[in-house]
PyMOL Python script that loads the backbone (N, CA, C, O; Angstrom):
from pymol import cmd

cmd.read_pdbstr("""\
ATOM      1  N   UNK A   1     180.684  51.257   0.201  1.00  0.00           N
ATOM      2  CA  UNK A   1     179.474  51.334  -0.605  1.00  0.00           C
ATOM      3  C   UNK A   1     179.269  52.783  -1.044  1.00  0.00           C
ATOM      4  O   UNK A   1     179.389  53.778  -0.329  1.00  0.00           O
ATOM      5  N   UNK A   2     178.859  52.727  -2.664  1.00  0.00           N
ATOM      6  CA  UNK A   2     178.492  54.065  -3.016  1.00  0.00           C
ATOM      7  C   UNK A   2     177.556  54.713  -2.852  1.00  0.00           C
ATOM      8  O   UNK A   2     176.637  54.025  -3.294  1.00  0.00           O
ATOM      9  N   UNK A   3     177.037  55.905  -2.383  1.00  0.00           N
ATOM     10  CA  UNK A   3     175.711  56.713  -2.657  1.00  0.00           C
ATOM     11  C   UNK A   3     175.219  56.725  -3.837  1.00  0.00           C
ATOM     12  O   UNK A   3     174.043  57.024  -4.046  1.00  0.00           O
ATOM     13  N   UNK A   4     176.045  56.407  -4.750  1.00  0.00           N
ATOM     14  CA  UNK A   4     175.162  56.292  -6.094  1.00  0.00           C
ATOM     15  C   UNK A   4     174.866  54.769  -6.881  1.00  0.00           C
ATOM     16  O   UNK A   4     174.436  54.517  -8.006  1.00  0.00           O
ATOM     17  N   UNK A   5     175.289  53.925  -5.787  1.00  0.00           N
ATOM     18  CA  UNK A   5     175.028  52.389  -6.011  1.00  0.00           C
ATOM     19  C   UNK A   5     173.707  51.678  -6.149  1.00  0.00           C
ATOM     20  O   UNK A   5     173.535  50.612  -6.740  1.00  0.00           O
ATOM     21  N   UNK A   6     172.794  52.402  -5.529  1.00  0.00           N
ATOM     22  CA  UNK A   6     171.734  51.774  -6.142  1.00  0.00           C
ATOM     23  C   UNK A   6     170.272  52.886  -6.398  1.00  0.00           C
ATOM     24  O   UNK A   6     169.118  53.013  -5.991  1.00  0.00           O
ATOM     25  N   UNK A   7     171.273  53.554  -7.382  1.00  0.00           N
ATOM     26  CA  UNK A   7     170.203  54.710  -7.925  1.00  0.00           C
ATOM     27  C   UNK A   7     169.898  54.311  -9.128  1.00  0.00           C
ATOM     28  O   UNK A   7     169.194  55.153  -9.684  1.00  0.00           O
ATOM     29  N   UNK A   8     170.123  53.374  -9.792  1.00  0.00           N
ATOM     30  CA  UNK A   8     169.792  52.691 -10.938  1.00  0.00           C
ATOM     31  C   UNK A   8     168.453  52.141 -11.009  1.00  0.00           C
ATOM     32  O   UNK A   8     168.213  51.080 -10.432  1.00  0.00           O
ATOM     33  N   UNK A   9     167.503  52.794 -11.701  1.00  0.00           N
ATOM     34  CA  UNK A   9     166.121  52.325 -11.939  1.00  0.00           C
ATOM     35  C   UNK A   9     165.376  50.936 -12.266  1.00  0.00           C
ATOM     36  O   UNK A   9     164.273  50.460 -12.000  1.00  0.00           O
ATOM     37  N   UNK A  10     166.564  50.501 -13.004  1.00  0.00           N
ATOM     38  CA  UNK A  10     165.876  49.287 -13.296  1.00  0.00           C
ATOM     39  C   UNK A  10     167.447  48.414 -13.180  1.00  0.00           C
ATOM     40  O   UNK A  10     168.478  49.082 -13.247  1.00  0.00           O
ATOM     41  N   UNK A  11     167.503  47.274 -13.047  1.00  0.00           N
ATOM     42  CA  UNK A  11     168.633  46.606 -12.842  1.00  0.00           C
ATOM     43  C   UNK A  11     168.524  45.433 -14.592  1.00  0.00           C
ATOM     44  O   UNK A  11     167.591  45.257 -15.377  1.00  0.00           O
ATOM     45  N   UNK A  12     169.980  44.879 -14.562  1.00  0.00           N
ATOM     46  CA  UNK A  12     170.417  44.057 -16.316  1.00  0.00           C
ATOM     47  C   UNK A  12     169.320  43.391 -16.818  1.00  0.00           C
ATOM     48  O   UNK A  12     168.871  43.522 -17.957  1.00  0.00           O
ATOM     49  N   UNK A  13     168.513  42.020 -15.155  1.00  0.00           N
ATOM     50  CA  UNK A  13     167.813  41.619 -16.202  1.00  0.00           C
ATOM     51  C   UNK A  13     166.387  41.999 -16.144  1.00  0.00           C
ATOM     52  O   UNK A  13     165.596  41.131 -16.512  1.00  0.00           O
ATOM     53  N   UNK A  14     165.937  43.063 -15.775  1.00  0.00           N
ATOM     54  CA  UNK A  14     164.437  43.738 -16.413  1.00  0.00           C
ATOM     55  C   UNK A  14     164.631  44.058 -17.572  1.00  0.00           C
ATOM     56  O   UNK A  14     163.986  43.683 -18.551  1.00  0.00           O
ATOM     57  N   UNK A  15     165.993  45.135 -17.530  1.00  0.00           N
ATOM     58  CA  UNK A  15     166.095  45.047 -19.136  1.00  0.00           C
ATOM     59  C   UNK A  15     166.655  44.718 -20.345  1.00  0.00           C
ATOM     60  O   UNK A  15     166.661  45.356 -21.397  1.00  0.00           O
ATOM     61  N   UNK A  16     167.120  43.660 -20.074  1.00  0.00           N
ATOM     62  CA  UNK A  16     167.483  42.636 -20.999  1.00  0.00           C
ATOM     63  C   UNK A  16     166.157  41.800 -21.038  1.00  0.00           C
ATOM     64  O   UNK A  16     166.037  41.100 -22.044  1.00  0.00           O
ATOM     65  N   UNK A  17     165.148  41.749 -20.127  1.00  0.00           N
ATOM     66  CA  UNK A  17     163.636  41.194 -20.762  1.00  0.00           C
ATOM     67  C   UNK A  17     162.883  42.364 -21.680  1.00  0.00           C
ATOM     68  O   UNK A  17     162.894  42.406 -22.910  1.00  0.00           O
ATOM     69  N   UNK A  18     162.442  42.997 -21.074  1.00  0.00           N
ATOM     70  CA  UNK A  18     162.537  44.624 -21.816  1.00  0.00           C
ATOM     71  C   UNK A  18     162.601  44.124 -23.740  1.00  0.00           C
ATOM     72  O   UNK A  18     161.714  43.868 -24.554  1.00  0.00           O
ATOM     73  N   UNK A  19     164.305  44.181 -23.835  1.00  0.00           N
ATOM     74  CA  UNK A  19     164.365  44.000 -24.502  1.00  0.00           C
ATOM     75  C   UNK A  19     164.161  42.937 -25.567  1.00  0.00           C
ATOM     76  O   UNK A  19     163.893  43.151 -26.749  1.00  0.00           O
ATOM     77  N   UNK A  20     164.322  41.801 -24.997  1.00  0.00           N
ATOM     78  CA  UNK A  20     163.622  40.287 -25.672  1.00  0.00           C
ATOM     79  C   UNK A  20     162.106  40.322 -25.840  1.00  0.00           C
ATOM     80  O   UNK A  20     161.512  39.643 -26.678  1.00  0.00           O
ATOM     81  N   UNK A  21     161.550  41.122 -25.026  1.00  0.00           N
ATOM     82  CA  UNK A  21     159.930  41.118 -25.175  1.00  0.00           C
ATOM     83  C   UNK A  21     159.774  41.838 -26.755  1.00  0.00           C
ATOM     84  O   UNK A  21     159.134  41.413 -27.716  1.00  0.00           O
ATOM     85  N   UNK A  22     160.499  42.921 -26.652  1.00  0.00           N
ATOM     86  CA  UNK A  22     160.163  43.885 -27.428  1.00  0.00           C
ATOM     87  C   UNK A  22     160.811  43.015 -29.282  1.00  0.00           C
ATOM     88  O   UNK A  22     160.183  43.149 -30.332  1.00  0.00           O
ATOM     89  N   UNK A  23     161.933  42.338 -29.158  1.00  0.00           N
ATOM     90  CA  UNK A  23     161.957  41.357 -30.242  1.00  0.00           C
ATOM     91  C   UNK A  23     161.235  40.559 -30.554  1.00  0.00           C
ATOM     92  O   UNK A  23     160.862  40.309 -31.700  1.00  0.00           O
ATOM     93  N   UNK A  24     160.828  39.855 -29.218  1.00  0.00           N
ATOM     94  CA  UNK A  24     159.660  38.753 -29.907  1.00  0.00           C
ATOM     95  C   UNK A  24     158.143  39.764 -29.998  1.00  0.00           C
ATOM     96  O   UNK A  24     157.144  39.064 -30.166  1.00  0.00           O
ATOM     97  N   UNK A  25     157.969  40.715 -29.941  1.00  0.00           N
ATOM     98  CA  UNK A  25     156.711  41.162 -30.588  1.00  0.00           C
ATOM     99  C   UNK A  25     157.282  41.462 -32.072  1.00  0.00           C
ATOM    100  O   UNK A  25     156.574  41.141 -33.027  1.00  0.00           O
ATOM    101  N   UNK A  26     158.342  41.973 -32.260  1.00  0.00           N
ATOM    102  CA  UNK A  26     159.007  42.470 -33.795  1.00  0.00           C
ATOM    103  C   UNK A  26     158.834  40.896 -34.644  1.00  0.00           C
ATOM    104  O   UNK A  26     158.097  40.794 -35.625  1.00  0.00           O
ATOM    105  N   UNK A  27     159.515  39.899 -34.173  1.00  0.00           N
ATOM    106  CA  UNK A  27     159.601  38.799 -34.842  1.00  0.00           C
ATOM    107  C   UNK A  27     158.205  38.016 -35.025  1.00  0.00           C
ATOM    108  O   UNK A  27     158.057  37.545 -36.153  1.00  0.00           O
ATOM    109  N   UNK A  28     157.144  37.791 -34.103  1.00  0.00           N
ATOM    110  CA  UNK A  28     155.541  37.676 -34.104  1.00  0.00           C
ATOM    111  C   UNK A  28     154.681  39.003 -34.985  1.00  0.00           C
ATOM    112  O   UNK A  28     153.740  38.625 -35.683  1.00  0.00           O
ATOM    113  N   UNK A  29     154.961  40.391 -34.963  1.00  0.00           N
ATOM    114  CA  UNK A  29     154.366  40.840 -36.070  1.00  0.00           C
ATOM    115  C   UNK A  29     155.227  40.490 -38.101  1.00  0.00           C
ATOM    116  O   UNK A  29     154.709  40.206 -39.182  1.00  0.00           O
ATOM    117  N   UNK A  30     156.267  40.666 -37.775  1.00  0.00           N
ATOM    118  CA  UNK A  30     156.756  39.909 -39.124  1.00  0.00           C
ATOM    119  C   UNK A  30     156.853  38.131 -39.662  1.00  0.00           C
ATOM    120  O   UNK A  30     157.450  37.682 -40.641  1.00  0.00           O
ATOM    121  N   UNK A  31     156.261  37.596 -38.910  1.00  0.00           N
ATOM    122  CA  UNK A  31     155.903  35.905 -38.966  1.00  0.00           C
ATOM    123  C   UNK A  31     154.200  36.075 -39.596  1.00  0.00           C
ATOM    124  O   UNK A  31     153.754  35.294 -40.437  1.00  0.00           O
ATOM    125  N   UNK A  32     153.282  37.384 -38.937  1.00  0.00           N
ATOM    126  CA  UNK A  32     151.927  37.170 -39.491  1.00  0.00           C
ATOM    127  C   UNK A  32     151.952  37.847 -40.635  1.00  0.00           C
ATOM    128  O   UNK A  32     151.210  37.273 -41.432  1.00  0.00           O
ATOM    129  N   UNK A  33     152.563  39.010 -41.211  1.00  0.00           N
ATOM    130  CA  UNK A  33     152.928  39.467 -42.390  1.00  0.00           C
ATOM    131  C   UNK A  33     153.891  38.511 -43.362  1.00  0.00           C
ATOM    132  O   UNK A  33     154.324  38.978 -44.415  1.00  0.00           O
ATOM    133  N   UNK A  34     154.124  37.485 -43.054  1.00  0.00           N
ATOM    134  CA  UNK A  34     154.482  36.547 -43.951  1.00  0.00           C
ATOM    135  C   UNK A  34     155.888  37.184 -44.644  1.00  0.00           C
ATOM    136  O   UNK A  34     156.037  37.030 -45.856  1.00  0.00           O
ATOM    137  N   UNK A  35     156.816  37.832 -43.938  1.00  0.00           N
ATOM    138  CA  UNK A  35     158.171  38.171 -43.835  1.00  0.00           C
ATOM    139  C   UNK A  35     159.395  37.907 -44.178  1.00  0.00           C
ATOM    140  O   UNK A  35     159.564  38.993 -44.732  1.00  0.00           O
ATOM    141  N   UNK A  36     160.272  37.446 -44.301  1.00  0.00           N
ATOM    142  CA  UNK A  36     161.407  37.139 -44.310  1.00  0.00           C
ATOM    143  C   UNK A  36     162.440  37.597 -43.047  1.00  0.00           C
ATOM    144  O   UNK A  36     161.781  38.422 -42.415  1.00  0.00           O
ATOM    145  N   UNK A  37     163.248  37.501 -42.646  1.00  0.00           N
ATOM    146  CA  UNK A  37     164.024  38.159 -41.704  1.00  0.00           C
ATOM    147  C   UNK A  37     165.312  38.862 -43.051  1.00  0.00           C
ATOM    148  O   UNK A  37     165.655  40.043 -42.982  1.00  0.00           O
ATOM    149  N   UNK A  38     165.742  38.135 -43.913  1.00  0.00           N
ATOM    150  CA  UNK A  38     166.387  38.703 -44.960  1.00  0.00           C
ATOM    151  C   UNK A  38     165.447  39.446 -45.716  1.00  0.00           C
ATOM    152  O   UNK A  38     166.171  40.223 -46.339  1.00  0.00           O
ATOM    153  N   UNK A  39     164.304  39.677 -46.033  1.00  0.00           N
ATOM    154  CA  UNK A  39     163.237  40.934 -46.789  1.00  0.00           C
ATOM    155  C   UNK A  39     163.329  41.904 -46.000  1.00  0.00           C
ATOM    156  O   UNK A  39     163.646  43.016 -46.423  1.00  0.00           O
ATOM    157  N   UNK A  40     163.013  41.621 -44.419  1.00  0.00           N
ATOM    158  CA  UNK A  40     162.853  42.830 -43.621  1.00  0.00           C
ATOM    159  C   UNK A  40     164.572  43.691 -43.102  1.00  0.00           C
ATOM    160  O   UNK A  40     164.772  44.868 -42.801  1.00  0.00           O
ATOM    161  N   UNK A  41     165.491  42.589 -43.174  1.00  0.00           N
ATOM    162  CA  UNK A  41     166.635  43.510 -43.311  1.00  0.00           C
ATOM    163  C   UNK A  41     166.770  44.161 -44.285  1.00  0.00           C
ATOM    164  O   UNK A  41     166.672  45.336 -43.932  1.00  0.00           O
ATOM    165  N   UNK A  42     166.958  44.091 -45.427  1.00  0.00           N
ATOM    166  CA  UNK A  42     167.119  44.610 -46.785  1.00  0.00           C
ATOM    167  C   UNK A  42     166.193  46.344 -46.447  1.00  0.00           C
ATOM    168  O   UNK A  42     166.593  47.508 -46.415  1.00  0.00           O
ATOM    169  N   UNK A  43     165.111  45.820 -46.289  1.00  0.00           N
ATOM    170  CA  UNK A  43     163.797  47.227 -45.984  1.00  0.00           C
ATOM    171  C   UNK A  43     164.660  48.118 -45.224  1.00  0.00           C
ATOM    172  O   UNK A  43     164.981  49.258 -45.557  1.00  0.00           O
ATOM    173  N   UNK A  44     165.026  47.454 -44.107  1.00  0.00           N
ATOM    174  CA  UNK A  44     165.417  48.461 -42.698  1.00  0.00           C
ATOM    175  C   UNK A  44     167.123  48.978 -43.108  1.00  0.00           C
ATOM    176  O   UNK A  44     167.697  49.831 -42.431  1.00  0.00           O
ATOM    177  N   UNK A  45     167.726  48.353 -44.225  1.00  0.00           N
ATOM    178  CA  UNK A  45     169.245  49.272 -44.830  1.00  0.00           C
ATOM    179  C   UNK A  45     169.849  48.037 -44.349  1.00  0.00           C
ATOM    180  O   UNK A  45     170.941  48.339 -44.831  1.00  0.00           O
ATOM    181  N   UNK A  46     170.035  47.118 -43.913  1.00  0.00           N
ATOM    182  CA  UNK A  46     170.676  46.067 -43.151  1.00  0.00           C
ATOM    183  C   UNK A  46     170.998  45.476 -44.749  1.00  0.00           C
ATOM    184  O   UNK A  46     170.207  45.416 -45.690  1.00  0.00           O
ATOM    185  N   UNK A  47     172.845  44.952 -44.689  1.00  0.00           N
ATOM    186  CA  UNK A  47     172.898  44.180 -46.168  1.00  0.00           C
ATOM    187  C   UNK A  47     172.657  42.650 -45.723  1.00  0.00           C
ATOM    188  O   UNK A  47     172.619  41.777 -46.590  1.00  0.00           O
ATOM    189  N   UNK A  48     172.504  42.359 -44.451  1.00  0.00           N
ATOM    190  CA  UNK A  48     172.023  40.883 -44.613  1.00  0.00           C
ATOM    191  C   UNK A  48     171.596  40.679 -43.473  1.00  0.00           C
ATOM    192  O   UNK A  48     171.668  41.535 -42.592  1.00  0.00           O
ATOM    193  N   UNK A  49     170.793  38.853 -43.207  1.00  0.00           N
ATOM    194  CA  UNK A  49     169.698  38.821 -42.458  1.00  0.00           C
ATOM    195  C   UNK A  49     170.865  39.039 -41.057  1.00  0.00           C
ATOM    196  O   UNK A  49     170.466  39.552 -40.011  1.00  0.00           O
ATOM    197  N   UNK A  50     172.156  38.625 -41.209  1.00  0.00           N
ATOM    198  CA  UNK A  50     172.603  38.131 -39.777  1.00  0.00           C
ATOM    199  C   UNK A  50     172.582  38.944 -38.762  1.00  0.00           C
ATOM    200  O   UNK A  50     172.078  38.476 -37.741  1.00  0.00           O
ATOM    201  N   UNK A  51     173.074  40.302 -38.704  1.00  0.00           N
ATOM    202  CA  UNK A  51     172.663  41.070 -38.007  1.00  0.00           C
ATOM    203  C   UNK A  51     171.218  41.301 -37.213  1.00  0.00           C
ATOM    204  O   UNK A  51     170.947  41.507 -36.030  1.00  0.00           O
ATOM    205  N   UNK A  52     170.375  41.163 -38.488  1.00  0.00           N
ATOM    206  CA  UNK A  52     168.692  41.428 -37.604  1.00  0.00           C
ATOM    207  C   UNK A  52     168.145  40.184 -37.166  1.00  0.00           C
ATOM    208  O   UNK A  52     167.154  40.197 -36.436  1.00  0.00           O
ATOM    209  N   UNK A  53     168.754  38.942 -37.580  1.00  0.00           N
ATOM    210  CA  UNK A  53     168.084  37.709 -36.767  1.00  0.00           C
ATOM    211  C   UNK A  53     168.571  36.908 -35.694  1.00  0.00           C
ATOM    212  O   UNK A  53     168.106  35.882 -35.196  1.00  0.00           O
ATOM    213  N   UNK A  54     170.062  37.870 -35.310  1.00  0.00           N
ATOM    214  CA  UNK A  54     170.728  38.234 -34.078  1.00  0.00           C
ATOM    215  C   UNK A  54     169.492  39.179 -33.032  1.00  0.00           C
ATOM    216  O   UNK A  54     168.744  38.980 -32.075  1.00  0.00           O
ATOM    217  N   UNK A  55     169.822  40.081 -33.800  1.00  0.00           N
ATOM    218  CA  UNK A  55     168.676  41.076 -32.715  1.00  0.00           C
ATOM    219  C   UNK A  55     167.456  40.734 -32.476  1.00  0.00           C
ATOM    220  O   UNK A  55     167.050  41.190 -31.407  1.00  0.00           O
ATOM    221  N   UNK A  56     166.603  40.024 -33.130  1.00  0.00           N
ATOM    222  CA  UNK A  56     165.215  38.972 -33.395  1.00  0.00           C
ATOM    223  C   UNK A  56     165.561  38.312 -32.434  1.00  0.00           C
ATOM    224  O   UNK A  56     164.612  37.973 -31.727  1.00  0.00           O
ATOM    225  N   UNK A  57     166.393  38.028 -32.152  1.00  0.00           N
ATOM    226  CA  UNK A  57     166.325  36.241 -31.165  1.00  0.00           C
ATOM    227  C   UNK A  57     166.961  36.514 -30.307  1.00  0.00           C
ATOM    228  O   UNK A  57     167.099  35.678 -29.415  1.00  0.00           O
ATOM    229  N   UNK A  58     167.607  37.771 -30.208  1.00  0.00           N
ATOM    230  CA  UNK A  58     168.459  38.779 -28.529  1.00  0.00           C
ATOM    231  C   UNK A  58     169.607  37.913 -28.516  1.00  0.00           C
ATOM    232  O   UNK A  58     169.998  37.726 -27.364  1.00  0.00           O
ATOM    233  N   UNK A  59     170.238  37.360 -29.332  1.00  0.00           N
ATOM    234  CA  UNK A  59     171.675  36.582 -29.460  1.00  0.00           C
ATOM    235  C   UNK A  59     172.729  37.392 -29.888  1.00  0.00           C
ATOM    236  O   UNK A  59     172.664  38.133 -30.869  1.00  0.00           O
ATOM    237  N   UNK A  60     173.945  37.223 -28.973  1.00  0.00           N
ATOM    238  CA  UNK A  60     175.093  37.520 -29.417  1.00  0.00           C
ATOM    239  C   UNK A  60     175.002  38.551 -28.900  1.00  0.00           C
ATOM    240  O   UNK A  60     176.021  39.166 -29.212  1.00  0.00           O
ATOM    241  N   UNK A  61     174.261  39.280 -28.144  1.00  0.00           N
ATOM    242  CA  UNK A  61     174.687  40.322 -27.472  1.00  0.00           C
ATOM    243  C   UNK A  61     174.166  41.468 -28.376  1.00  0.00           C
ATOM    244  O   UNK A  61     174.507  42.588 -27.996  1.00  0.00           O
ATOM    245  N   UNK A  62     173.327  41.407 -29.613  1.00  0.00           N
ATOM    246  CA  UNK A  62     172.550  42.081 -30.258  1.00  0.00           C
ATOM    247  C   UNK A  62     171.391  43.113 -30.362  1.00  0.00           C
ATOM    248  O   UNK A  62     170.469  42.538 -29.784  1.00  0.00           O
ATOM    249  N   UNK A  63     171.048  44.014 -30.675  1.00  0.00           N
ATOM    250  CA  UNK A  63     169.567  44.473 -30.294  1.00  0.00           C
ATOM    251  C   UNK A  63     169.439  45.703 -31.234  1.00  0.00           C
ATOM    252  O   UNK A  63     170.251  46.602 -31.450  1.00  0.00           O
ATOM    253  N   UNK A  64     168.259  45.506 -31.705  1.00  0.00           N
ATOM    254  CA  UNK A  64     167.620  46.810 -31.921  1.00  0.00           C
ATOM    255  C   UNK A  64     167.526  48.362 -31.805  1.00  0.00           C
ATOM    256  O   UNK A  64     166.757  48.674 -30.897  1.00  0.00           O
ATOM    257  N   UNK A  65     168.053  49.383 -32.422  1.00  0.00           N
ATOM    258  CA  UNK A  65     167.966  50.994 -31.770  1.00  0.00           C
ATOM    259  C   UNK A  65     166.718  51.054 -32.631  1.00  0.00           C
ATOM    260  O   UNK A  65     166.206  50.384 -33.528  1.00  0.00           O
ATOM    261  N   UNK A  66     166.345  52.677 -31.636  1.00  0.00           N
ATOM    262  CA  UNK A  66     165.300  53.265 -32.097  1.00  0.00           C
ATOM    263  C   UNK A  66     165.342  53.143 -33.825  1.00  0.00           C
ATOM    264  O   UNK A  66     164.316  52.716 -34.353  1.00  0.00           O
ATOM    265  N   UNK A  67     166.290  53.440 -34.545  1.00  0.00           N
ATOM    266  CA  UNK A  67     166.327  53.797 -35.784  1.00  0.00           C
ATOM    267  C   UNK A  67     165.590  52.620 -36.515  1.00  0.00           C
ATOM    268  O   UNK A  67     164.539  52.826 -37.123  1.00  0.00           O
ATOM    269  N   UNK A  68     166.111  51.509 -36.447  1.00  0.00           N
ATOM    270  CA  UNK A  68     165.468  50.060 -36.530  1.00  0.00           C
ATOM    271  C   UNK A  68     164.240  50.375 -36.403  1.00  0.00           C
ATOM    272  O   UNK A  68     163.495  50.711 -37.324  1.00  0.00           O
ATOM    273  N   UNK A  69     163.919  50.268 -35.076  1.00  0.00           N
ATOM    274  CA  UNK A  69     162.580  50.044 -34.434  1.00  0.00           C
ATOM    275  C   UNK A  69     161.644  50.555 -35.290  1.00  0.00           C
ATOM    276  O   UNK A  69     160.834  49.838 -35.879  1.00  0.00           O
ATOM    277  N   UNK A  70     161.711  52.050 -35.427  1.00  0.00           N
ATOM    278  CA  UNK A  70     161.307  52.758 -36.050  1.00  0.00           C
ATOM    279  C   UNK A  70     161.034  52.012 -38.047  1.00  0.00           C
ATOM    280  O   UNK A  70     159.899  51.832 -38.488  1.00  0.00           O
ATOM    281  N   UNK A  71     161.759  51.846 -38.523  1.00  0.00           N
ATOM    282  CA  UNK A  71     161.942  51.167 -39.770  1.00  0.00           C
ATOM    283  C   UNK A  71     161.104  50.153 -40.005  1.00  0.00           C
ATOM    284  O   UNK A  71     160.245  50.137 -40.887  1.00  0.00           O
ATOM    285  N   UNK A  72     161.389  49.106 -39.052  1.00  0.00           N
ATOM    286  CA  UNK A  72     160.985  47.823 -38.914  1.00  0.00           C
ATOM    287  C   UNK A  72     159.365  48.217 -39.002  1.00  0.00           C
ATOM    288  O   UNK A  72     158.768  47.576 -39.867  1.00  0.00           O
ATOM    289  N   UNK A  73     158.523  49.212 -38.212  1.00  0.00           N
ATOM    290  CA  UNK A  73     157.619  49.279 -38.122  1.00  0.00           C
ATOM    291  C   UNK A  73     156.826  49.864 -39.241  1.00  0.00           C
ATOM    292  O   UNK A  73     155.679  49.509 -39.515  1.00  0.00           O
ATOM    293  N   UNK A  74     157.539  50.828 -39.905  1.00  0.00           N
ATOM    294  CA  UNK A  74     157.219  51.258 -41.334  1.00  0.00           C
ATOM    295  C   UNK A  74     157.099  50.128 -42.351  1.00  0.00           C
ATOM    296  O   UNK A  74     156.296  50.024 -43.278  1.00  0.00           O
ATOM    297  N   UNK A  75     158.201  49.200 -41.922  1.00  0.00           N
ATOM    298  CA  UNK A  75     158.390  48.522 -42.887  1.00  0.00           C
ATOM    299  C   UNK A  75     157.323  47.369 -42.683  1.00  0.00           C
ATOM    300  O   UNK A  75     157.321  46.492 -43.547  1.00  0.00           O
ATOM    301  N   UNK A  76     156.720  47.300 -41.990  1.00  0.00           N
ATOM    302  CA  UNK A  76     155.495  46.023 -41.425  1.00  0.00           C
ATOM    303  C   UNK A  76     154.215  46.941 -41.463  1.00  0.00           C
ATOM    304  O   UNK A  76     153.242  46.345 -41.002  1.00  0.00           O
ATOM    305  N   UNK A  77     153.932  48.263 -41.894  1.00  0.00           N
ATOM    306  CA  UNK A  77     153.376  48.913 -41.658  1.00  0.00           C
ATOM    307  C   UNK A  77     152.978  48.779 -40.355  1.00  0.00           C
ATOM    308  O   UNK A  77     151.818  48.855 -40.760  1.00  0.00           O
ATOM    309  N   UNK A  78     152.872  48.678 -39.417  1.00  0.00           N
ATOM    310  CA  UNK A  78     152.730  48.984 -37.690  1.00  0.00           C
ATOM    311  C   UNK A  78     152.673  49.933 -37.247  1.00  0.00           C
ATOM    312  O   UNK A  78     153.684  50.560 -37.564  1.00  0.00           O
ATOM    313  N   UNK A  79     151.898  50.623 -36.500  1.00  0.00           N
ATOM    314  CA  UNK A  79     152.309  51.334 -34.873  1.00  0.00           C
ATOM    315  C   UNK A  79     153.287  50.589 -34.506  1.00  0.00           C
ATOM    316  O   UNK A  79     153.182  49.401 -34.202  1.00  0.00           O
ATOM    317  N   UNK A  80     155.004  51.695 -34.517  1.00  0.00           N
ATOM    318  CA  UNK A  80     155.751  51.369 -33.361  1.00  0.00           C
ATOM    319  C   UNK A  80     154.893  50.993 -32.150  1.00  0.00           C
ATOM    320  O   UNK A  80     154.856  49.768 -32.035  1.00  0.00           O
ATOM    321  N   UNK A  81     154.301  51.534 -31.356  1.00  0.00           N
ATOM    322  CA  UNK A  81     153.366  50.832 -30.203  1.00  0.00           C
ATOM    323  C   UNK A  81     153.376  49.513 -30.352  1.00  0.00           C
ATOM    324  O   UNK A  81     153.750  48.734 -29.475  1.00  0.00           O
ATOM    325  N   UNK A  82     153.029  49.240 -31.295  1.00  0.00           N
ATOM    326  CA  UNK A  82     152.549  47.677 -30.907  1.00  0.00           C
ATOM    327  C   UNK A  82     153.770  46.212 -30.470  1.00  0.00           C
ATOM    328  O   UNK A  82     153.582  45.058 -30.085  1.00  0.00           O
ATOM    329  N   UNK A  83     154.971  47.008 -30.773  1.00  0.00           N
ATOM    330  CA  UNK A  83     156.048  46.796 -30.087  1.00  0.00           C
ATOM    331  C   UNK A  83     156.332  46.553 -28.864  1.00  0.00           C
ATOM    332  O   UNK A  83     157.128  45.653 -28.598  1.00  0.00           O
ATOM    333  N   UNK A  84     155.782  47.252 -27.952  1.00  0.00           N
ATOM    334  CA  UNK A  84     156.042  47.526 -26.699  1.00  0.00           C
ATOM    335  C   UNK A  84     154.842  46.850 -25.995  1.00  0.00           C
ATOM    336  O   UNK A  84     155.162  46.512 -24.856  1.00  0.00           O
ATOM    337  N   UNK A  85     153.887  46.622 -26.228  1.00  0.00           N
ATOM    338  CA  UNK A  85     152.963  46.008 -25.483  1.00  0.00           C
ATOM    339  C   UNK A  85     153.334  44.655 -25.217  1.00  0.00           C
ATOM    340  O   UNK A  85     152.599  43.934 -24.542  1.00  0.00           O
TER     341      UNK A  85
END
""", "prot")
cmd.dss("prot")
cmd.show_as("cartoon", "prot")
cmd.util.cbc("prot")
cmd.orient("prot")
């Protein structure tokens, strides 16, 4: 056993929820703005929906970076914040 085996803060699936939480608030604020998942890729530089409705729905091993995040929220006009709650 390693000394550095369980210095890991959070373990796969906190944050792999983490991360699904943080999609389904992205995908619930662009459903009340009346959205597209192909409008809001296009916004965020994405040339099509498949990529972002991969990361929307945490499939395929997909997800969101800051850069996105960031975008997505401009692009919904949002507080990034409201992401994370």
């Amino acid at each position: 056993m390693s000394i550095f085996e369980n210095l890991c803060v959070a373990d796969e699936k906190e944050v792999q929820d983490f991360i699904s939480n943080v999609a389904k608030n992205i995908k619930r604020i662009r459903q009340e703005k009346g959205i597209t998942q192909l409008a809001l890729a296009l916004m965020i530089g994405q040339r099509s929906a498949t990529f972002y409705a991969n990361a929307e729905n945490s499939a395929k091993n997909r997800r969101f970076n800051l850069e996105h995040i960031y975008k997505i929220a401009k692009a919904l006009d949002v507080d990034v914040k409201e992401f994370f709650d």
